[in-house]
C-alpha positions as CSV (number, residue, x, y, z in Angstrom):
1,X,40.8,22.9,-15.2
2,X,39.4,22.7,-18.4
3,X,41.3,22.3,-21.3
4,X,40.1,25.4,-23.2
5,X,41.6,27.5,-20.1
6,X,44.7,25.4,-20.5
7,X,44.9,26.2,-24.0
8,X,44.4,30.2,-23.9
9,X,47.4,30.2,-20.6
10,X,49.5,28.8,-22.7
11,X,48.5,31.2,-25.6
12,X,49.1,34.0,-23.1
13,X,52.6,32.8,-21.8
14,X,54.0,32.3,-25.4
15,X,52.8,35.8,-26.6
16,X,54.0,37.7,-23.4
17,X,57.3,35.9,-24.2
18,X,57.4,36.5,-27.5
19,X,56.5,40.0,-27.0
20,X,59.4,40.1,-23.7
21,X,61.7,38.8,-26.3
22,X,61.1,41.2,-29.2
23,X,60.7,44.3,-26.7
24,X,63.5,46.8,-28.1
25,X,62.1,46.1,-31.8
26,X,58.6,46.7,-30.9
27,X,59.7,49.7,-29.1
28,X,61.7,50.8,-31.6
29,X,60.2,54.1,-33.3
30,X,58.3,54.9,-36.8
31,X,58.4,57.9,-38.6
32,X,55.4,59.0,-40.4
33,X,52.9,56.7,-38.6
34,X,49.2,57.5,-40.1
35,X,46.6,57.9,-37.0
36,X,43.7,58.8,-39.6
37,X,43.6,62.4,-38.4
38,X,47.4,63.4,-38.0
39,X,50.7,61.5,-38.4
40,X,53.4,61.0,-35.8
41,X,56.8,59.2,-35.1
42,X,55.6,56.5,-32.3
43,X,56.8,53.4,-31.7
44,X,54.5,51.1,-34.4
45,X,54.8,47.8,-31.8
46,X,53.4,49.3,-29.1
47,X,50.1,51.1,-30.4
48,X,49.5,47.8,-32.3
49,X,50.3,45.7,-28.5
50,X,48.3,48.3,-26.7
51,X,45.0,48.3,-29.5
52,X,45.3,43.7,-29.0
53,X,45.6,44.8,-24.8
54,X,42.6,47.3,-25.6
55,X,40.6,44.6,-27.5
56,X,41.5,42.0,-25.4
57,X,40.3,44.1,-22.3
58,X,37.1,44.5,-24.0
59,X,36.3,40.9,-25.0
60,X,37.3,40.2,-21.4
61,X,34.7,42.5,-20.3
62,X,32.3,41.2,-22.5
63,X,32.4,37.5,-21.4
64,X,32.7,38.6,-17.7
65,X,29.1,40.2,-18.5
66,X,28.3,37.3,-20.7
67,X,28.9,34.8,-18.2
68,X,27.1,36.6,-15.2
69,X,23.9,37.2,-17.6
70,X,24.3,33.3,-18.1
71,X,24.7,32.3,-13.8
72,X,21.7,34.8,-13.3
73,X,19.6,32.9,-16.1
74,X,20.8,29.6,-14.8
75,X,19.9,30.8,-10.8
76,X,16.7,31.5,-12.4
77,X,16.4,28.8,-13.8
78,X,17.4,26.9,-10.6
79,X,14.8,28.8,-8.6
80,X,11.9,27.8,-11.1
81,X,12.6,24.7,-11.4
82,X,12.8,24.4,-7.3
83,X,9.6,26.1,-7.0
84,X,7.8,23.5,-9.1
85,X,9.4,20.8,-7.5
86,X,8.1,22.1,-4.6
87,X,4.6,22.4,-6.0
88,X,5.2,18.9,-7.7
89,X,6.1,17.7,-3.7
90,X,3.1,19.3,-2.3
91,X,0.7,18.1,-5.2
92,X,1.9,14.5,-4.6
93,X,1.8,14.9,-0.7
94,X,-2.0,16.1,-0.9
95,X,-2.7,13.2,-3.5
96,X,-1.4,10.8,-1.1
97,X,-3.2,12.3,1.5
98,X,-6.5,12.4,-0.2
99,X,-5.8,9.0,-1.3
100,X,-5.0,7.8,2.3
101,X,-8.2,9.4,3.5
102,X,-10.3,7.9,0.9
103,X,-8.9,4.4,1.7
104,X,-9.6,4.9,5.6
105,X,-13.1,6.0,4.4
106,X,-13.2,2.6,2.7
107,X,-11.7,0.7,5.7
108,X,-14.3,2.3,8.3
109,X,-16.7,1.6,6.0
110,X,-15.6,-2.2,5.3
111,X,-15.0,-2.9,9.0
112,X,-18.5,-1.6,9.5
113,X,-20.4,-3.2,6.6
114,X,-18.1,-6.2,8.5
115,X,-19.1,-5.6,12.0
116,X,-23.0,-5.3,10.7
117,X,-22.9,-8.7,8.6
118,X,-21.7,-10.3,11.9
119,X,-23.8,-9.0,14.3
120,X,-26.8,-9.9,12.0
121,X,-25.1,-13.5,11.3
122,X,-24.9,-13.8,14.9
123,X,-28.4,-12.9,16.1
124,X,-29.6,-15.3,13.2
125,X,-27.7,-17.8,14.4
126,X,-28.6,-17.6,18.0
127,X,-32.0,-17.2,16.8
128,X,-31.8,-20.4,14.9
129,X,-29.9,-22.1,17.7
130,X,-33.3,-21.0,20.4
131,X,-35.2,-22.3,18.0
132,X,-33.9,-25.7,17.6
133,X,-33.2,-25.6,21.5
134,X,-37.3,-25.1,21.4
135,X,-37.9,-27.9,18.9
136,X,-35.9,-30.2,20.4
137,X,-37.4,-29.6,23.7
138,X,-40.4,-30.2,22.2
139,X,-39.9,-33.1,20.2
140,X,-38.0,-34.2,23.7
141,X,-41.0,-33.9,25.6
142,X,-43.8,-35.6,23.0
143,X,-41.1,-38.2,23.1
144,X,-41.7,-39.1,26.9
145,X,-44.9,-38.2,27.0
146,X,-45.3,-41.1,23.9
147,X,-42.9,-43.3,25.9
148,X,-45.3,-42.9,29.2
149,X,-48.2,-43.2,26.7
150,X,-47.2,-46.4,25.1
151,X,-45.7,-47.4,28.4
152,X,-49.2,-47.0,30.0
153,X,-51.5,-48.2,27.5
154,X,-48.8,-51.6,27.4
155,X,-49.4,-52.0,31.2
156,X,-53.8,-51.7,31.0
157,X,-53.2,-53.8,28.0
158,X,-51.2,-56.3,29.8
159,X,-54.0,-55.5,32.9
160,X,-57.0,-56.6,30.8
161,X,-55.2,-59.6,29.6
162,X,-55.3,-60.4,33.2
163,X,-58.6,-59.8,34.1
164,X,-59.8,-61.5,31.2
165,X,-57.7,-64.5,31.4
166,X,-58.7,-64.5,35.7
167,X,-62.4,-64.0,35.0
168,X,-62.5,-66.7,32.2
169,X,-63.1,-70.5,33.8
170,X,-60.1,-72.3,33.6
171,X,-59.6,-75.4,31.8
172,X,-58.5,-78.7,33.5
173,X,-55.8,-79.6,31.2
174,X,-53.3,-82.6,31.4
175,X,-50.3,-80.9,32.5
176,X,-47.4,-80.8,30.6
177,X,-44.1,-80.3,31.9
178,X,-42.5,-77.2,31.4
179,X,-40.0,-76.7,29.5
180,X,-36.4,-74.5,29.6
181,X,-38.4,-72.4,26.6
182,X,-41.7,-72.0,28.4
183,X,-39.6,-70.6,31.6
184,X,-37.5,-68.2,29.5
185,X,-41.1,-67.1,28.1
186,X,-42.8,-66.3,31.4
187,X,-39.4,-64.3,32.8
188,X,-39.7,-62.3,29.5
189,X,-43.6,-61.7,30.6
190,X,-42.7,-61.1,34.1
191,X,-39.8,-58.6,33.3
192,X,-42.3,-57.0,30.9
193,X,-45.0,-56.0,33.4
């Protein structure tokens, strides 16, 4: 409870006692009481109780209005500001929405700009891979076909050499003896042709 409601009970209790207390004087009668338009003997306590008990009734009244003007203001209030939260919500649930979309644009667009850049990374680089497989091969073959070239004009050079040295008269020489160097020279020679 609040403590202006505590207050006004006890307010209450202490006048009905007071007034339970002093009952017999404030019912007691008046002669010659003045009601504006005629006078009468009435008992003066109890028109001035029942005009408080009218007043009172009144004011009652009035805040009982007062207070359901004020819950149908704050209901309204309550609805209003539920309906823009609402609106708020739905705002910021399309805003995310358009923002997710947006960003899955960007993705699909990323993955393919992604997807592109490899595939064309990919043929270049199997494109440069065939064609150093090609200049390899190439350079393989003029390789061995040099080898075989050399190879061959070694073997008619080392063929003339013999025909010239067979056709030529030979020389009656002293011999010499051979020696362990001359023998390593002529398995060199032999081994060559």
């Amino acid at each position: 409870m609040k403590l202006r409601t505590i207050i006004l009970t006890l307010l209450v209790i202490v006048v009905t006692v007071f007034l339970g207390i002093n009952w017999e004087l404030i019912n007691a009668p008046v002669e010659n009481v003045n009601l504006l338009f005629t006078h009468m003997t009435l008992p003066l306590g109890t028109v001035v109780v029942a005009i408080f008990a009218l007043v009172i009734f009144f004011l009652l009244g009035y805040i009982v209005l007062q207070q359901a003007g004020l819950s149908m203001e704050i209901r309204a209030a309550s609805r209003e500001a539920r309906q823009a939260r609402q609106l708020a919500d739905e705002a910021e649930k399309s805003r995310l929405a358009e923002a997710k979309k947006e960003l899955m644009t960007r993705m699909e667009n990323l993955e393919s700009l992604v997807a592109t850049r490899t595939e064309e990374s990919l043929v270049s680089l199997r494109d440069g891979v065939e064609a150093n497989k090609a200049l390899l091969e190439g350079l393989k073959a003029d390789l061995l076909t040099l080898s075989r070239e050399d190879h061959h004009a070694f073997k008619e050079g080392v063929e003339a050499l013999k025909a010239e040295v067979k056709s030529r008269p030979m020389a009656v020489k002293a011999e010499k003896p051979e020696t362990d160097d001359d023998n390593q020279k002529k398995e060199i020679f032999r081994d060559l042709i």
